[in-house]
C-alpha positions as a LaTeX table, in Angstrom:
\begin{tabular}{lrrr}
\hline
Residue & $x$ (\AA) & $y$ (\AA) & $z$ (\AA) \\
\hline
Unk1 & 144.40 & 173.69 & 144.32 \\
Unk2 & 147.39 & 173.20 & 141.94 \\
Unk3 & 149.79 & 172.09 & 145.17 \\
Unk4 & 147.30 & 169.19 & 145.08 \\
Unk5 & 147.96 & 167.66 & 141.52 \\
Unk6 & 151.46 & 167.62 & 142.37 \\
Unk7 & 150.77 & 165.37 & 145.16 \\
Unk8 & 149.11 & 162.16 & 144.44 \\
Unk9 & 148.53 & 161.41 & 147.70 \\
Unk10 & 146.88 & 164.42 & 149.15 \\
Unk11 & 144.08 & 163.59 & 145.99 \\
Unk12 & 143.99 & 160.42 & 147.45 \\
Unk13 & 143.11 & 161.89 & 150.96 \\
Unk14 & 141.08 & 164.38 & 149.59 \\
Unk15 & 138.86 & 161.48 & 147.69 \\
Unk16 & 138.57 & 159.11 & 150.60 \\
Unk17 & 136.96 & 161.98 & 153.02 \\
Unk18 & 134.35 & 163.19 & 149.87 \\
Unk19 & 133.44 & 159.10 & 149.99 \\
Unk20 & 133.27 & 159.13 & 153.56 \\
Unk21 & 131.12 & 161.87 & 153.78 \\
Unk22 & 129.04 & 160.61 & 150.75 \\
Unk23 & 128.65 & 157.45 & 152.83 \\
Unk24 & 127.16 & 159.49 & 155.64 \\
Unk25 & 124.61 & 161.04 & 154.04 \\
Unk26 & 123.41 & 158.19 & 152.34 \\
Unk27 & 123.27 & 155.20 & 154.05 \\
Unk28 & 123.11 & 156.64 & 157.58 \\
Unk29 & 121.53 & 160.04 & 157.38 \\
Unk30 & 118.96 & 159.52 & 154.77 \\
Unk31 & 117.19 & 156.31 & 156.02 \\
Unk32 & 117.85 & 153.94 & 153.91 \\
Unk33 & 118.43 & 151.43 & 156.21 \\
Unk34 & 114.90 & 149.95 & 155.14 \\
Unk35 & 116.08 & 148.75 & 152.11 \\
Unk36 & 119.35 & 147.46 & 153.34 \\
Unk37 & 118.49 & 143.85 & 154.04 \\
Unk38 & 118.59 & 143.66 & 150.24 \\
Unk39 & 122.59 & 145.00 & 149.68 \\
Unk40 & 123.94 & 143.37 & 153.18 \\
Unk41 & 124.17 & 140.54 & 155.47 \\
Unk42 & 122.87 & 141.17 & 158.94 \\
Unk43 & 124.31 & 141.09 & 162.40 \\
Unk44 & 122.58 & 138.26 & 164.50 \\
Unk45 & 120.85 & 139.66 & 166.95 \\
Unk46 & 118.45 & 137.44 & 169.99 \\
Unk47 & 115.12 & 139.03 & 169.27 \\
Unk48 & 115.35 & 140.04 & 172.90 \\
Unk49 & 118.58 & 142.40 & 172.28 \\
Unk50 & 117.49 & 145.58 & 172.65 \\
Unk51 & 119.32 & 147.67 & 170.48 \\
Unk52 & 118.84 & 149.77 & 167.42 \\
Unk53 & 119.04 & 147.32 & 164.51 \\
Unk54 & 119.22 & 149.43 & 161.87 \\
Unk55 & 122.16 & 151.90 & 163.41 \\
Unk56 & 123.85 & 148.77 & 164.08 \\
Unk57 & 123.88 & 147.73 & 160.68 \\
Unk58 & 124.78 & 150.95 & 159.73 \\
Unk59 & 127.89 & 151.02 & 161.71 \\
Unk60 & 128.94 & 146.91 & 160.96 \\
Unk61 & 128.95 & 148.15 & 157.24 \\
Unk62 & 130.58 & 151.29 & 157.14 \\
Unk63 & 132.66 & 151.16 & 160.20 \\
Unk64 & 135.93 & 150.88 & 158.37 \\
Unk65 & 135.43 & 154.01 & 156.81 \\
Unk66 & 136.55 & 155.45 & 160.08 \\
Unk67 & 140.27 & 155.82 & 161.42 \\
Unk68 & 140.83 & 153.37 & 163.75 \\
Unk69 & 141.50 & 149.62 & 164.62 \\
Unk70 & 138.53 & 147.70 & 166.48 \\
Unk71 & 137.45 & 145.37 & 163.90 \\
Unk72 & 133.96 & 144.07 & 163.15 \\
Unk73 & 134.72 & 140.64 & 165.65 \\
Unk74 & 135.51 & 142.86 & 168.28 \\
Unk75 & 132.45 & 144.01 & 168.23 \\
Unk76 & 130.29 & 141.29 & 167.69 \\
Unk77 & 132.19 & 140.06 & 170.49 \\
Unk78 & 130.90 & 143.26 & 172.19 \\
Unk79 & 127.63 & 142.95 & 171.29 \\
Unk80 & 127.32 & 139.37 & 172.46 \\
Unk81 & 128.63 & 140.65 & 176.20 \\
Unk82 & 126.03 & 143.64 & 175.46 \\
Unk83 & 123.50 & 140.59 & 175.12 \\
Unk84 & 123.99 & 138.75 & 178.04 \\
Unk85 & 124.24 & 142.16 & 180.03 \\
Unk86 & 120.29 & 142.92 & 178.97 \\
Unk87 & 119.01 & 139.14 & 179.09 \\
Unk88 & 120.31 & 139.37 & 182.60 \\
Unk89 & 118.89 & 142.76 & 183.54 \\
Unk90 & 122.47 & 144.30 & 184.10 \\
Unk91 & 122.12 & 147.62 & 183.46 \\
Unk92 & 124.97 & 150.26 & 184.16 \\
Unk93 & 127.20 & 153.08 & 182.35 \\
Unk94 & 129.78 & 152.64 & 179.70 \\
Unk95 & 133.20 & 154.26 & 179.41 \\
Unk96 & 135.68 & 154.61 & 176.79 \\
Unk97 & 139.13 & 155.27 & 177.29 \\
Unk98 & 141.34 & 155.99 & 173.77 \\
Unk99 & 137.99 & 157.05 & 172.11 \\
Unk100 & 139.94 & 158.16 & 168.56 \\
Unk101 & 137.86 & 158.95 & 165.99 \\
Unk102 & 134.67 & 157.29 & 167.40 \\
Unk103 & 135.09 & 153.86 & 165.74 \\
Unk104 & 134.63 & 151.61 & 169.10 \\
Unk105 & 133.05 & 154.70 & 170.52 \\
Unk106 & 130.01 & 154.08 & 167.92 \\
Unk107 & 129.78 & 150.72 & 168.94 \\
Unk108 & 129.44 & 151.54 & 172.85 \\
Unk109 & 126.90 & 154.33 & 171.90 \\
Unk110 & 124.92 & 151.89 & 170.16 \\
Unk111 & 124.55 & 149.73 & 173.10 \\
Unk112 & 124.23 & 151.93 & 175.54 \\
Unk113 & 120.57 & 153.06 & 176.71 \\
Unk114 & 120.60 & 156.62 & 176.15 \\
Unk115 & 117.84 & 157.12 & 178.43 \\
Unk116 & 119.17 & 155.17 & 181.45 \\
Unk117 & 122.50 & 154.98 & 180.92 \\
Unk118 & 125.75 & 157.44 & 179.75 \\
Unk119 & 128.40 & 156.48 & 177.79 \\
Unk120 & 131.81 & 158.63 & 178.71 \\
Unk121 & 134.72 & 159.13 & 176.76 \\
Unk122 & 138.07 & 160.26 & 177.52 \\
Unk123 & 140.77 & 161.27 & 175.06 \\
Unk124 & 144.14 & 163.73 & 175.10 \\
Unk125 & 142.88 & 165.09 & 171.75 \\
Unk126 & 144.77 & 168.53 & 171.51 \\
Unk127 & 146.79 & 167.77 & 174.21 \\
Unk128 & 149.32 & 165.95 & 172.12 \\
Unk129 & 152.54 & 166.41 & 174.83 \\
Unk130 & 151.27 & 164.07 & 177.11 \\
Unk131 & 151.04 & 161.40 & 174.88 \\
Unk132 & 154.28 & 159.91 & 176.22 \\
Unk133 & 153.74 & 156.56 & 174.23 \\
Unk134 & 152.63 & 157.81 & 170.83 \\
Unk135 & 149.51 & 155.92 & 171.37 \\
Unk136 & 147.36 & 157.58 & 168.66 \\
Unk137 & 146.20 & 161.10 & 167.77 \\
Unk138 & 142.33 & 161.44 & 168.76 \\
Unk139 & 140.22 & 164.59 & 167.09 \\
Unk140 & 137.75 & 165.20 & 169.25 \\
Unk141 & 136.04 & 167.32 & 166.24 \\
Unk142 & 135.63 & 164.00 & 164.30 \\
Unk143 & 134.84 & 162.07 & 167.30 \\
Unk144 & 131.98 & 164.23 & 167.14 \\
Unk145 & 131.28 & 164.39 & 163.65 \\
Unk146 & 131.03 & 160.72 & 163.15 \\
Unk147 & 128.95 & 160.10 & 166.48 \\
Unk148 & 126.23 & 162.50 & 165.13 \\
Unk149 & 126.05 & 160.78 & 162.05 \\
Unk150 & 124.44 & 158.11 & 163.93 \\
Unk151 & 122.86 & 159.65 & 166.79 \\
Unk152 & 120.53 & 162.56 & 166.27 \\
Unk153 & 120.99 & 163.75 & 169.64 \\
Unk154 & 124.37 & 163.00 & 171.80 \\
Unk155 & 123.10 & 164.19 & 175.19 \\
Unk156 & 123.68 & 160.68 & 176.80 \\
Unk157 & 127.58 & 160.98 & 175.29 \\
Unk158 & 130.08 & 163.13 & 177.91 \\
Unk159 & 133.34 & 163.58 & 176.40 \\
Unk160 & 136.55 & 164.52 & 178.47 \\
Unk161 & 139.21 & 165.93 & 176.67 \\
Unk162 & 142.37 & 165.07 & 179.13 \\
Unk163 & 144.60 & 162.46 & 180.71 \\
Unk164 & 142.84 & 159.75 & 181.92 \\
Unk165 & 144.95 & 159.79 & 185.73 \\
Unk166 & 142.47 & 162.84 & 185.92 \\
Unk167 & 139.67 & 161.32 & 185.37 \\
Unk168 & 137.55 & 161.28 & 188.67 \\
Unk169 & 135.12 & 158.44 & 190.64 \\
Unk170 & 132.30 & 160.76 & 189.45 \\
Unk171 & 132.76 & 161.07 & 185.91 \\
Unk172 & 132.90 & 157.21 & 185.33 \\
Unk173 & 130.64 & 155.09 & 188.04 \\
Unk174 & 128.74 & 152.35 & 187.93 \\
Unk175 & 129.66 & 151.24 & 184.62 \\
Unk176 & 128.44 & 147.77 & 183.23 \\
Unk177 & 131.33 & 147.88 & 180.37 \\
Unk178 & 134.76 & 149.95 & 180.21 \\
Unk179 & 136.69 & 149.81 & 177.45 \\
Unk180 & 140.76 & 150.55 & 177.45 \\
Unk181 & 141.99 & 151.62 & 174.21 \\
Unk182 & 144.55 & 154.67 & 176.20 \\
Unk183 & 148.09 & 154.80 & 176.42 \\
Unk184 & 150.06 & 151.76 & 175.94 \\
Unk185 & 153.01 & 152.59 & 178.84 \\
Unk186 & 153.01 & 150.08 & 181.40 \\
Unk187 & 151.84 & 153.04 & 184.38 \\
Unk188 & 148.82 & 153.97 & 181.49 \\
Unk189 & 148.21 & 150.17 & 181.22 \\
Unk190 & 148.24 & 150.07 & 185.04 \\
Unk191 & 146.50 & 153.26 & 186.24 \\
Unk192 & 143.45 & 152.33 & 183.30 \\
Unk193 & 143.06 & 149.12 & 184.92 \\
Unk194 & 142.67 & 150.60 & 188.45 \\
Unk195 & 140.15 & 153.38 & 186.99 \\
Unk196 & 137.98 & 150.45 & 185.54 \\
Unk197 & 138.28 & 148.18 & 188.36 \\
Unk198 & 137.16 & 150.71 & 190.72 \\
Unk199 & 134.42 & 152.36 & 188.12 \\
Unk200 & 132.55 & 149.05 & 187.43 \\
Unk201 & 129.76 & 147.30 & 188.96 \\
Unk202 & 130.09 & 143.65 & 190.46 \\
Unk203 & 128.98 & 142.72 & 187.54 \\
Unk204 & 130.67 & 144.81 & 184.82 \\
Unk205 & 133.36 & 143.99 & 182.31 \\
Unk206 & 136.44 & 145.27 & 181.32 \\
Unk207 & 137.58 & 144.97 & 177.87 \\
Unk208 & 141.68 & 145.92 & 177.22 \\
Unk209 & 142.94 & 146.47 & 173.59 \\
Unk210 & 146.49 & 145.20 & 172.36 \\
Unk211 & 146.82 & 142.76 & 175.16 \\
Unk212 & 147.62 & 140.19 & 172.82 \\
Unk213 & 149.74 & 142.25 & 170.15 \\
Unk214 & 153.72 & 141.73 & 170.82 \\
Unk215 & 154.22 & 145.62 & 169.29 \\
Unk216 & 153.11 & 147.07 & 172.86 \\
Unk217 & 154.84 & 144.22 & 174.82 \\
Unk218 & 154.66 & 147.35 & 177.71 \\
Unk219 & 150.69 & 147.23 & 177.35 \\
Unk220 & 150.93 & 142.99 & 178.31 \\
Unk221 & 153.18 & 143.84 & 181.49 \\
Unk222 & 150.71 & 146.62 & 182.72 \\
Unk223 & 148.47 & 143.56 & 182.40 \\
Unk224 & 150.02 & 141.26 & 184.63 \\
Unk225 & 151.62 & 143.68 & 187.02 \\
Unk226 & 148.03 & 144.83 & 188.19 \\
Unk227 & 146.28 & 141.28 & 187.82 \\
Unk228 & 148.98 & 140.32 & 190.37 \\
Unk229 & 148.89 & 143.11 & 192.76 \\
Unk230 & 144.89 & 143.85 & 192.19 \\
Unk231 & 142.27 & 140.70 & 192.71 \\
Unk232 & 139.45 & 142.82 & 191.82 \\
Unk233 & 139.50 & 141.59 & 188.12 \\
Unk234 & 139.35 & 138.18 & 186.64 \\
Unk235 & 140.25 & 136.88 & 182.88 \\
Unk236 & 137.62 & 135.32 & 181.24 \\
Unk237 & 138.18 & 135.86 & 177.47 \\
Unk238 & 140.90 & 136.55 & 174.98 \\
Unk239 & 139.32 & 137.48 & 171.94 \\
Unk240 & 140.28 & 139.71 & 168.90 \\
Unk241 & 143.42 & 141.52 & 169.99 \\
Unk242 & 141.55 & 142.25 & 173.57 \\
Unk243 & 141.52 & 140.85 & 177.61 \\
Unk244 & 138.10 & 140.64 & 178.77 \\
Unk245 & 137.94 & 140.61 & 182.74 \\
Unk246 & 135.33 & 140.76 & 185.52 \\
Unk247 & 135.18 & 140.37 & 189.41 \\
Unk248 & 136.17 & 137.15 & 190.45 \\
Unk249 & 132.50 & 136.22 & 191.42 \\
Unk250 & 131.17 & 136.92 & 188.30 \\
Unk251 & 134.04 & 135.29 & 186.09 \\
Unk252 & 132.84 & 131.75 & 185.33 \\
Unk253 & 129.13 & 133.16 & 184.76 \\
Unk254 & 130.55 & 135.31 & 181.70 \\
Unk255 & 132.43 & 132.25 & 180.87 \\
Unk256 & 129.61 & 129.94 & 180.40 \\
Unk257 & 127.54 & 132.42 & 178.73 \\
Unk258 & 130.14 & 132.82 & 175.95 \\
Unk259 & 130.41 & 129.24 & 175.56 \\
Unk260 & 126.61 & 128.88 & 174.83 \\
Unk261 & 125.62 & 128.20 & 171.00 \\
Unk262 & 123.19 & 131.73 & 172.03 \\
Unk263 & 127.17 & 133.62 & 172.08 \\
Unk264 & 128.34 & 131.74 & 169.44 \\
Unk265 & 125.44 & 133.08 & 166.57 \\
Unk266 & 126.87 & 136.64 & 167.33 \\
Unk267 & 130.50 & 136.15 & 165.94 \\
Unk268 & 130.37 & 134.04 & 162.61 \\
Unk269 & 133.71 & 133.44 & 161.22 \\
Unk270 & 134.93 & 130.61 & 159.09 \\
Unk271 & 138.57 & 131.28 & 159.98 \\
Unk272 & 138.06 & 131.57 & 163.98 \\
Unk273 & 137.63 & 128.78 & 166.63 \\
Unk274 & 136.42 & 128.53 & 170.46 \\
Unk275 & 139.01 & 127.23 & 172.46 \\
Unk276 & 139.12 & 126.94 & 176.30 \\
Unk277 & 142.22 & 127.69 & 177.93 \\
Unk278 & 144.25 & 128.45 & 181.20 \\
Unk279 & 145.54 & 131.76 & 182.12 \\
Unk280 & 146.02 & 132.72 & 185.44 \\
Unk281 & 144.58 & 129.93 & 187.08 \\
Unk282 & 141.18 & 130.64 & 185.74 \\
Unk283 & 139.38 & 128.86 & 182.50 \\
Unk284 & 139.05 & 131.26 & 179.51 \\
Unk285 & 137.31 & 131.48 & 176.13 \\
Unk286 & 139.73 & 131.99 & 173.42 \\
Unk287 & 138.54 & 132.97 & 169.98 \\
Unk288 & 141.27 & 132.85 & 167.47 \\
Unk289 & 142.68 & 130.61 & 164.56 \\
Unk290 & 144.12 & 127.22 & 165.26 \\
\hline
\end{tabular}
Protein backbone atom coordinates (compact mmCIF):
# COMPACT_ATOMS: atom_id res chain seq x y z
CA UNK A 1 0.00 0.00 0.00
CA UNK A 2 2.77 2.59 0.65
CA UNK A 3 4.50 1.68 -3.04
CA UNK A 4 1.19 3.27 -4.14
CA UNK A 5 1.49 6.89 -2.66
CA UNK A 6 4.73 7.08 -4.22
CA UNK A 7 3.19 6.63 -7.50
CA UNK A 8 0.60 9.04 -8.55
CA UNK A 9 -0.36 7.23 -11.26
CA UNK A 10 -1.00 3.78 -10.01
CA UNK A 11 -3.74 5.92 -7.48
CA UNK A 12 -4.96 7.14 -10.52
CA UNK A 13 -5.49 3.55 -11.93
CA UNK A 14 -6.50 2.29 -8.83
CA UNK A 15 -9.45 5.16 -8.69
CA UNK A 16 -10.66 4.79 -12.23
CA UNK A 17 -11.36 0.79 -11.78
CA UNK A 18 -13.24 1.52 -8.02
CA UNK A 19 -15.47 4.13 -10.44
CA UNK A 20 -15.81 1.66 -13.00
CA UNK A 21 -16.94 -0.88 -10.87
CA UNK A 22 -19.15 1.63 -8.91
CA UNK A 23 -20.68 2.36 -12.30
CA UNK A 24 -21.55 -1.29 -12.70
CA UNK A 25 -23.35 -1.83 -9.89
CA UNK A 26 -25.34 1.07 -10.11
CA UNK A 27 -26.55 1.99 -13.20
CA UNK A 28 -26.41 -1.45 -14.85
CA UNK A 29 -26.76 -4.04 -12.15
CA UNK A 30 -29.22 -2.45 -9.90
CA UNK A 31 -32.01 -1.40 -12.36
CA UNK A 32 -32.06 1.83 -12.48
CA UNK A 33 -32.48 2.17 -15.89
CA UNK A 34 -36.24 3.19 -15.11
CA UNK A 35 -35.37 6.34 -13.95
CA UNK A 36 -32.77 7.10 -16.51
CA UNK A 37 -34.82 8.99 -19.07
CA UNK A 38 -34.59 11.72 -16.43
CA UNK A 39 -30.35 12.00 -16.22
CA UNK A 40 -29.80 11.06 -20.17
CA UNK A 41 -30.65 11.55 -23.68
CA UNK A 42 -31.84 8.48 -25.49
CA UNK A 43 -30.70 6.50 -28.45
CA UNK A 44 -33.37 6.71 -31.32
CA UNK A 45 -34.66 3.69 -31.78
CA UNK A 46 -37.82 2.70 -34.78
CA UNK A 47 -40.39 1.36 -32.38
CA UNK A 48 -40.03 -1.76 -34.47
CA UNK A 49 -36.17 -2.33 -33.38
CA UNK A 50 -36.16 -5.04 -31.37
CA UNK A 51 -33.63 -4.66 -28.95
CA UNK A 52 -33.23 -4.17 -25.26
CA UNK A 53 -33.70 -0.43 -24.71
CA UNK A 54 -32.70 -0.09 -21.50
CA UNK A 55 -29.19 -2.26 -21.85
CA UNK A 56 -28.66 -0.15 -24.75
CA UNK A 57 -28.80 2.89 -22.92
CA UNK A 58 -26.84 1.45 -20.43
CA UNK A 59 -23.99 0.72 -22.65
CA UNK A 60 -24.32 4.34 -24.96
CA UNK A 61 -23.71 5.99 -21.46
CA UNK A 62 -21.13 4.19 -19.84
CA UNK A 63 -19.37 2.65 -22.70
CA UNK A 64 -16.29 4.77 -22.39
CA UNK A 65 -15.64 3.52 -19.16
CA UNK A 66 -14.27 0.52 -20.95
CA UNK A 67 -10.72 0.13 -22.67
CA UNK A 68 -11.13 0.40 -26.07
CA UNK A 69 -11.79 2.59 -29.23
CA UNK A 70 -15.32 2.07 -31.02
CA UNK A 71 -16.97 5.23 -30.31
CA UNK A 72 -20.65 5.92 -29.66
CA UNK A 73 -21.20 6.80 -33.84
CA UNK A 74 -19.86 3.62 -34.58
CA UNK A 75 -22.36 2.20 -33.03
CA UNK A 76 -25.27 4.03 -33.77
CA UNK A 77 -24.04 3.39 -37.10
CA UNK A 78 -24.27 -0.29 -36.00
CA UNK A 79 -27.41 -0.14 -34.68
CA UNK A 80 -28.95 1.52 -37.70
CA UNK A 81 -27.49 -1.63 -39.98
CA UNK A 82 -28.91 -3.79 -36.88
CA UNK A 83 -32.29 -1.94 -37.89
CA UNK A 84 -32.59 -2.52 -41.31
CA UNK A 85 -31.32 -6.22 -40.70
CA UNK A 86 -34.74 -6.87 -38.41
CA UNK A 87 -37.20 -4.56 -40.53
CA UNK A 88 -36.09 -6.82 -43.30
CA UNK A 89 -36.35 -10.15 -41.50
CA UNK A 90 -32.50 -10.86 -41.87
CA UNK A 91 -31.70 -12.84 -39.23
CA UNK A 92 -28.17 -14.57 -38.84
CA UNK A 93 -25.04 -14.86 -36.32
CA UNK A 94 -22.61 -12.21 -35.33
CA UNK A 95 -18.85 -12.44 -35.00
CA UNK A 96 -16.25 -10.39 -33.50
CA UNK A 97 -12.81 -10.47 -34.36
CA UNK A 98 -10.31 -8.13 -31.90
CA UNK A 99 -13.02 -8.45 -29.15
CA UNK A 100 -10.63 -6.42 -26.36
CA UNK A 101 -12.20 -5.67 -23.43
CA UNK A 102 -15.82 -6.13 -24.68
CA UNK A 103 -16.48 -2.50 -25.71
CA UNK A 104 -17.83 -3.29 -29.47
CA UNK A 105 -18.37 -6.76 -28.16
CA UNK A 106 -21.30 -5.20 -25.85
CA UNK A 107 -22.69 -3.57 -28.64
CA UNK A 108 -22.94 -6.87 -30.91
CA UNK A 109 -24.36 -8.73 -27.80
CA UNK A 110 -26.94 -6.24 -27.53
CA UNK A 111 -28.16 -6.80 -30.94
CA UNK A 112 -27.86 -10.07 -31.27
CA UNK A 113 -30.99 -12.42 -30.46
CA UNK A 114 -29.76 -14.55 -27.82
CA UNK A 115 -32.31 -17.02 -28.46
CA UNK A 116 -31.86 -17.42 -32.25
CA UNK A 117 -28.76 -16.23 -32.85
CA UNK A 118 -24.82 -16.48 -31.30
CA UNK A 119 -22.54 -13.92 -31.16
CA UNK A 120 -18.67 -15.34 -31.38
CA UNK A 121 -15.66 -13.75 -30.40
CA UNK A 122 -12.17 -14.36 -31.12
CA UNK A 123 -9.16 -12.83 -29.39
CA UNK A 124 -5.17 -13.89 -28.76
CA UNK A 125 -5.73 -12.85 -25.12
CA UNK A 126 -2.80 -14.71 -23.27
CA UNK A 127 -1.28 -15.57 -26.27
CA UNK A 128 0.60 -12.35 -26.54
CA UNK A 129 3.64 -13.83 -29.08
CA UNK A 130 1.56 -13.99 -31.89
CA UNK A 131 0.57 -10.65 -31.86
CA UNK A 132 3.05 -9.83 -34.62
CA UNK A 133 1.54 -6.23 -35.13
CA UNK A 134 1.09 -5.04 -31.56
CA UNK A 135 -2.50 -4.73 -32.33
CA UNK A 136 -3.84 -4.52 -28.73
CA UNK A 137 -3.71 -6.64 -25.57
CA UNK A 138 -7.30 -8.36 -25.07
CA UNK A 139 -8.15 -9.90 -21.32
CA UNK A 140 -10.39 -12.31 -21.87
CA UNK A 141 -11.14 -12.13 -17.89
CA UNK A 142 -12.53 -8.55 -18.44
CA UNK A 143 -14.07 -9.39 -21.65
CA UNK A 144 -16.04 -11.41 -19.42
CA UNK A 145 -16.47 -9.30 -16.58
CA UNK A 146 -17.89 -6.43 -18.45
CA UNK A 147 -20.23 -8.69 -20.74
CA UNK A 148 -21.92 -10.04 -17.53
CA UNK A 149 -22.50 -6.78 -16.30
CA UNK A 150 -25.01 -6.51 -18.93
CA UNK A 151 -26.13 -9.86 -19.65
CA UNK A 152 -27.33 -12.05 -16.83
CA UNK A 153 -26.68 -15.07 -18.68
CA UNK A 154 -23.86 -15.30 -21.62
CA UNK A 155 -24.84 -18.71 -23.03
CA UNK A 156 -25.54 -17.20 -26.56
CA UNK A 157 -21.69 -15.56 -26.29
CA UNK A 158 -18.76 -18.34 -27.52
CA UNK A 159 -15.46 -16.94 -26.98
CA UNK A 160 -12.24 -18.33 -28.75
CA UNK A 161 -9.16 -17.54 -27.24
CA UNK A 162 -6.60 -17.94 -30.41
CA UNK A 163 -5.45 -16.71 -33.79
CA UNK A 164 -8.07 -15.98 -35.92
CA UNK A 165 -6.27 -18.15 -39.24
CA UNK A 166 -7.61 -20.95 -36.82
CA UNK A 167 -10.72 -20.10 -36.63
CA UNK A 168 -12.91 -22.75 -38.53
CA UNK A 169 -16.24 -22.59 -41.11
CA UNK A 170 -18.06 -24.01 -38.05
CA UNK A 171 -17.34 -21.74 -35.38
CA UNK A 172 -18.45 -18.59 -37.41
CA UNK A 173 -21.43 -19.41 -40.14
CA UNK A 174 -24.12 -17.80 -41.28
CA UNK A 175 -23.45 -14.59 -39.79
CA UNK A 176 -25.68 -11.46 -40.63
CA UNK A 177 -22.77 -8.99 -39.21
CA UNK A 178 -18.85 -9.62 -38.69
CA UNK A 179 -16.93 -7.24 -37.27
CA UNK A 180 -12.85 -6.91 -37.87
CA UNK A 181 -11.16 -5.21 -35.14
CA UNK A 182 -7.85 -8.17 -35.36
CA UNK A 183 -4.48 -7.66 -36.36
CA UNK A 184 -3.61 -4.78 -38.43
CA UNK A 185 -0.71 -6.71 -40.81
CA UNK A 186 -1.67 -6.68 -44.26
CA UNK A 187 -1.95 -11.03 -44.29
CA UNK A 188 -4.33 -10.36 -40.80
CA UNK A 189 -6.15 -7.62 -42.81
CA UNK A 190 -6.36 -10.14 -45.69
CA UNK A 191 -7.00 -13.57 -44.12
CA UNK A 192 -10.03 -11.56 -41.75
CA UNK A 193 -11.55 -10.47 -44.84
CA UNK A 194 -11.61 -13.99 -46.40
CA UNK A 195 -12.99 -15.50 -42.93
CA UNK A 196 -15.92 -12.91 -43.13
CA UNK A 197 -16.54 -13.15 -46.70
CA UNK A 198 -16.89 -16.77 -46.56
CA UNK A 199 -18.78 -16.75 -42.89
CA UNK A 200 -21.60 -14.34 -43.98
CA UNK A 201 -24.89 -14.73 -45.47
CA UNK A 202 -25.87 -13.11 -48.95
CA UNK A 203 -27.07 -10.71 -47.09
CA UNK A 204 -24.64 -9.98 -44.23
CA UNK A 205 -22.25 -7.13 -43.61
CA UNK A 206 -18.87 -6.72 -42.88
CA UNK A 207 -17.71 -3.93 -40.84
CA UNK A 208 -13.51 -3.30 -40.83
CA UNK A 209 -11.95 -0.96 -38.16
CA UNK A 210 -8.95 1.52 -38.99
CA UNK A 211 -9.60 1.41 -42.66
CA UNK A 212 -9.58 4.97 -42.76
CA UNK A 213 -6.76 5.77 -40.06
CA UNK A 214 -3.22 6.52 -41.93
CA UNK A 215 -1.37 4.92 -38.50
CA UNK A 216 -2.13 1.26 -39.91
CA UNK A 217 -1.55 2.30 -43.59
CA UNK A 218 -0.83 -1.90 -43.70
CA UNK A 219 -4.59 -2.41 -42.47
CA UNK A 220 -5.82 -0.02 -45.90
CA UNK A 221 -3.58 -2.31 -48.29
CA UNK A 222 -5.06 -5.62 -46.80
CA UNK A 223 -8.16 -3.71 -47.90
CA UNK A 224 -7.58 -3.28 -51.38
CA UNK A 225 -5.40 -6.27 -52.04
CA UNK A 226 -8.46 -8.62 -51.23
CA UNK A 227 -11.26 -6.24 -52.73
CA UNK A 228 -9.18 -6.72 -55.91
CA UNK A 229 -8.46 -10.32 -55.89
CA UNK A 230 -11.95 -11.31 -53.96
CA UNK A 231 -15.49 -9.99 -55.63
CA UNK A 232 -17.40 -11.47 -52.91
CA UNK A 233 -17.57 -8.09 -50.99
CA UNK A 234 -18.76 -4.72 -51.99
CA UNK A 235 -18.15 -1.07 -50.29
CA UNK A 236 -21.05 0.60 -49.38
CA UNK A 237 -20.15 2.89 -46.42
CA UNK A 238 -17.23 4.66 -44.87
CA UNK A 239 -18.25 5.74 -41.64
CA UNK A 240 -16.45 6.43 -38.27
CA UNK A 241 -12.95 5.07 -38.76
CA UNK A 242 -14.65 1.74 -40.43
CA UNK A 243 -15.36 -0.02 -44.27
CA UNK A 244 -18.71 -1.38 -44.36
CA UNK A 245 -19.08 -4.08 -47.25
CA UNK A 246 -21.63 -6.62 -48.50
CA UNK A 247 -22.10 -9.01 -51.56
CA UNK A 248 -22.30 -7.24 -54.60
CA UNK A 249 -26.11 -8.01 -54.94
CA UNK A 250 -26.97 -6.67 -51.86
CA UNK A 251 -24.69 -3.42 -52.01
CA UNK A 252 -26.96 -0.67 -53.36
CA UNK A 253 -29.95 -2.05 -51.09
CA UNK A 254 -27.75 -1.20 -47.87
CA UNK A 255 -26.95 1.92 -49.68
CA UNK A 256 -30.35 3.27 -50.04
CA UNK A 257 -31.38 2.21 -46.71
CA UNK A 258 -28.65 4.37 -45.11
CA UNK A 259 -29.57 7.21 -47.14
CA UNK A 260 -33.22 7.16 -45.83
CA UNK A 261 -34.18 10.03 -43.19
CA UNK A 262 -35.36 6.33 -41.10
CA UNK A 263 -30.98 5.80 -40.99
CA UNK A 264 -30.37 9.16 -40.54
CA UNK A 265 -32.50 9.55 -36.83
CA UNK A 266 -30.02 6.83 -35.53
CA UNK A 267 -26.68 8.88 -35.77
CA UNK A 268 -27.34 12.60 -34.61
CA UNK A 269 -24.31 14.66 -34.84
CA UNK A 270 -23.99 18.36 -35.38
CA UNK A 271 -20.39 18.05 -36.56
CA UNK A 272 -20.97 15.02 -39.18
CA UNK A 273 -22.45 15.10 -42.76
CA UNK A 274 -23.87 12.43 -45.41
CA UNK A 275 -21.97 12.53 -48.37
CA UNK A 276 -22.16 10.16 -51.40
CA UNK A 277 -19.08 9.19 -52.94
CA UNK A 278 -17.09 6.86 -55.39
CA UNK A 279 -14.82 4.18 -54.32
CA UNK A 280 -14.23 1.35 -56.28
CA UNK A 281 -16.60 1.90 -58.87
CA UNK A 282 -19.49 1.59 -56.54
CA UNK A 283 -21.60 4.66 -54.81
CA UNK A 284 -20.97 4.93 -51.03
CA UNK A 285 -22.35 6.69 -47.96
CA UNK A 286 -19.76 8.69 -46.28
CA UNK A 287 -20.38 10.07 -42.83
CA UNK A 288 -17.72 12.43 -41.78
CA UNK A 289 -16.98 16.28 -41.42
CA UNK A 290 -16.79 18.50 -44.44
Amino acid sequence: MQNIFKHPELIISYLEKVYKTLFYIIFVRSGIAKFLPVVIKFQYLDPVHKIDRNKLNYYLFGMNFIEGWFTKEAAQIFLCIDYMQKKEGIAGNLFEIGAHHGRSSIMLALMADPVKESLGLCDLFSKQEYNISDSGKGDKKILINNLSSYFDEINFVKIYEKQSKELTTQECKNCRFFHIDGGHSVDETYNDLSIAADSITETGVVAIDDFCNIVYPEVIEGVYRFLNNRKSLAPFALAFNKLFLCSPKRQSWYLERLFSEDSKKYVKNGDFETFERQFLGYKVVVIGAN
